[in-house]
N, C-alpha and C positions, 0 to 999 in steps of 0.2 A: 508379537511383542509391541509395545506401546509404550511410548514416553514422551515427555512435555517438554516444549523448548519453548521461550517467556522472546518473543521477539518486541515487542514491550515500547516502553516512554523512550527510548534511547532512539529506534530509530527516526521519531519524529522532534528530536529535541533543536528547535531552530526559534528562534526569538520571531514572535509574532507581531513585532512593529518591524518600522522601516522599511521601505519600499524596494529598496537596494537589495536587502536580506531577505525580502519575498522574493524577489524578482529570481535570486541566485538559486536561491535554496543550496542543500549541500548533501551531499552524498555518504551513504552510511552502506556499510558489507556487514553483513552478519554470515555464520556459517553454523548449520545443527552440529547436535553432540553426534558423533560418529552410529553412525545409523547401518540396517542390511537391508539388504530388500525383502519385502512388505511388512519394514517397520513401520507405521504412522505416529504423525507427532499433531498436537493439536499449537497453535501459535497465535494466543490472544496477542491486538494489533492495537495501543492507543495512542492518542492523542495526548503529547507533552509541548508547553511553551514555557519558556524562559522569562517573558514578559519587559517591560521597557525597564529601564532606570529606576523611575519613581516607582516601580513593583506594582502596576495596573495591570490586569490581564487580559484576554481578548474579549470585547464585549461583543454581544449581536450574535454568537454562532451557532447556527444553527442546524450542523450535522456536519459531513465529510465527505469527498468524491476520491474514490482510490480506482487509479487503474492496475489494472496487474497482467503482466505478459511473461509468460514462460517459453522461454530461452531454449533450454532442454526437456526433451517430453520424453525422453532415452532415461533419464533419471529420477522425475517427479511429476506424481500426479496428483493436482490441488484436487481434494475427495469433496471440501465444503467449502462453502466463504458464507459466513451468516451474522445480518446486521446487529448490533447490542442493542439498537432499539427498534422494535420489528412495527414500527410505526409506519400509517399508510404512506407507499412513496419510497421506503425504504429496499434497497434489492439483493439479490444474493440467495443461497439456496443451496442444497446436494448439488454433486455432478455439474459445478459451472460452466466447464470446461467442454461436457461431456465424461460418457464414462473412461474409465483406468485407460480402456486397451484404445480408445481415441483423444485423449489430450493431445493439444496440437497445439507446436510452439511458436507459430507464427498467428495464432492470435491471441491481442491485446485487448480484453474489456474492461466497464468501467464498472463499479458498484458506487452504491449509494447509501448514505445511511444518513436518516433526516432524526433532529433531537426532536421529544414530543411536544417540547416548545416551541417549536420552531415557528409558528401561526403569531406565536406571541412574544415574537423580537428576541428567540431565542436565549442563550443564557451567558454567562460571561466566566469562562474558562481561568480559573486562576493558574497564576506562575507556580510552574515543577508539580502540577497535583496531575495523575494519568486519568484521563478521561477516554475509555474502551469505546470503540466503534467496529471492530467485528472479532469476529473467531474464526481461524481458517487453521482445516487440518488437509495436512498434506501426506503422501505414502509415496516413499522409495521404492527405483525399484534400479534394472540395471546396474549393480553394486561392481563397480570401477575404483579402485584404489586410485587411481592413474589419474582420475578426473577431480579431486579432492582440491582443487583450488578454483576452479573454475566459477562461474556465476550461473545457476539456474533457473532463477526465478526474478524479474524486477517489477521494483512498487512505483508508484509516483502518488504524491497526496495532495489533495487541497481543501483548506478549510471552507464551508458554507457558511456564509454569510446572510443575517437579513439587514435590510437598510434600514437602518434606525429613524430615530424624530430627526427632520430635517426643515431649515424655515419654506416659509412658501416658494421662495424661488431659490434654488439648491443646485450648486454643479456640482456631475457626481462621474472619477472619472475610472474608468476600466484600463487595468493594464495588461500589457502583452502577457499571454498565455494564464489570464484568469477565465472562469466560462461564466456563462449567464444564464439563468432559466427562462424559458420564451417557451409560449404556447406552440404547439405543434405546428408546421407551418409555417410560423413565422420566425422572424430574426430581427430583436433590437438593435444588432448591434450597425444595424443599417437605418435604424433611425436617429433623428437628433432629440427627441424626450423620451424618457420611459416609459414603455403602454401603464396605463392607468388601470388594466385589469391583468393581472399580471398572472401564472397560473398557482395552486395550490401544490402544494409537493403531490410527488404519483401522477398530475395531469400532465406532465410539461417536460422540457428537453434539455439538454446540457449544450449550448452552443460556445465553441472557444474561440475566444480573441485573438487575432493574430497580430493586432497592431495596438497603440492606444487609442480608445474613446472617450470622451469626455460626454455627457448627458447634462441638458435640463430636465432636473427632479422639481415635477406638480406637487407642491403638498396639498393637504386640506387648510381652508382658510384658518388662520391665526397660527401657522405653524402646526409640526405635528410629525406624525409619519406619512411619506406618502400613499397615494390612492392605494389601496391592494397591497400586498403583501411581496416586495420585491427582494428577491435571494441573487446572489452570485459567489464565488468560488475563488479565492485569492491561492494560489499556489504554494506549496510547505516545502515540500522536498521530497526527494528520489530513497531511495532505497535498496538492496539487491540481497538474495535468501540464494547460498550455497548449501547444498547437500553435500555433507561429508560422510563416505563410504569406509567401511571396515570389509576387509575379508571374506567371503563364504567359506563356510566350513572345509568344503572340500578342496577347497584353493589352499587354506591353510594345512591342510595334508597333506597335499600334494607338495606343496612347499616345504614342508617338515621332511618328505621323501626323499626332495631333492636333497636337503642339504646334510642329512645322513647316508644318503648314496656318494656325496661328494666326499664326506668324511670317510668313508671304506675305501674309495679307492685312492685316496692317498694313506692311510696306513698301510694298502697292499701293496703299493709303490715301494712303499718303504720297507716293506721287508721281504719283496723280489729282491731290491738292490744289496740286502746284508745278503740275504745265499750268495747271492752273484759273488760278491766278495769276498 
């Protein structure tokens, strides 16, 4: 059996200004429709903002970094995670996890999924319109009624960023828990300018901030964008995917057993006690 559950604009719905509202981000619980085990469900995954005041949307962005750690491997196993734009640099695939019988919930990976614009300042995401960045299907399995509240699956997301036209001399500053793309090897975020050659999506690595940095950004003379093509990651929001279980058949037989066994032997009760009488 097979059925679609839309986990969708809602759980990323978090206003993409203000620095306070990035930094926080906010917390969203979704739960599938009542599933059995080896039901799979497929669970397109997008990008929604609310946008500022004056209803501007997010300009520069240039794809999405989603981690995803599974909590319970007793319940769900992620089958696919596959990028919407399968552009160079983008990642995700069958069997992320590994296959069915080894999903392990003690780890946490990151996917990627870069826009095909992304070389070219990327595009500018308008307020309430869903913008798709992967497909993940998942399959139940361990069908526990008992576990119906619980948390199985959690997300965390962050928008890709490129750094726009900036003047020649430019401070540019990274905050706690954004990441930065950096050549393999190395780490900006232990220098005070941005490298000048910076890498292309697919060559290069996600480094995360743990404190704040502040950069001077080289431009090209007269203004511009700076040298190369410099991306980083501004933090959205958490997220958490419960599986909700139904019955197996045979549980509900056995349960239908029980409670017409219960029911016989109190009508036999009851009509020992009138002979008695």
């Amino acid at each position: 059996m097979s059925r679609t559950f839309f986990l969708g604009a809602a759980i990323l719905a978090l206003s993409a200004v203000g620095t306070a509202a990035l930094g926080q981000g906010v917390i969203t619980d979704f739960k599938t429709p009542k599933m059995r085990s080896s039901d799979t469900y497929h669970l397109p995954i997008d990008i929604h903002i609310k946008g500022d005041p004056t209803g501007a949307g997010l300009p520069n962005w240039a794809g999405a970094l989603m981690k995803v750690h599974i909590l319970d491997a007793s319940e769900v196993d992620i089958d696919s995670i596959r990028p919407v734009h399968t552009t160079t640099g983008s990642t995700g695939g069958p069997e992320p996890f590994g296959p069915r019988s080894s999903n392990e919930q003690s780890v946490a990976k990151f996917f990627t999924v870069w826009h095909p614009l992304a070389l070219q300042s990327g595009i500018t995401l308008q307020p309430s319109v869903n913008e798709p960045i992967f497909d993940m299907d998942v399959h139940a399995k361990g069908t526990t009624v008992g576990q119906n509240s619980d948390v199985d699956v959690t997300f965390m997301f962050w928008n890709i960023r490129h750094l726009g036209e900036v003047p020649p001399s430019h401070v540019f500053t990274i905050r706690k828990s954004d990441y930065v793309y950096a050549n393999p090897q190395t780490n900006p975020l232990l220098q005070s300018e941005l490298p000048i050659e910076p890498p292309r999506p697919g060559n290069g690595q996600w480094i995360h901030a743990t404190e704040t940095k502040i950069f001077h950004v080289t431009a090209t003379p007269g203004g511009g964008p700076p040298l190369g093509s410099f991306f980083y990651a501004t933090f959205l929001n958490t997220a958490t995917l419960g599986i909700e279980h139904v019955p197996e058949p045979a549980s509900a037989i056995l349960l239908g057993c029980g409670v017409v066994s219960g029911l016989v032997s109190v009508v036999m009760r009851r009509r020992r006690r009138r002979l008695a009488a």
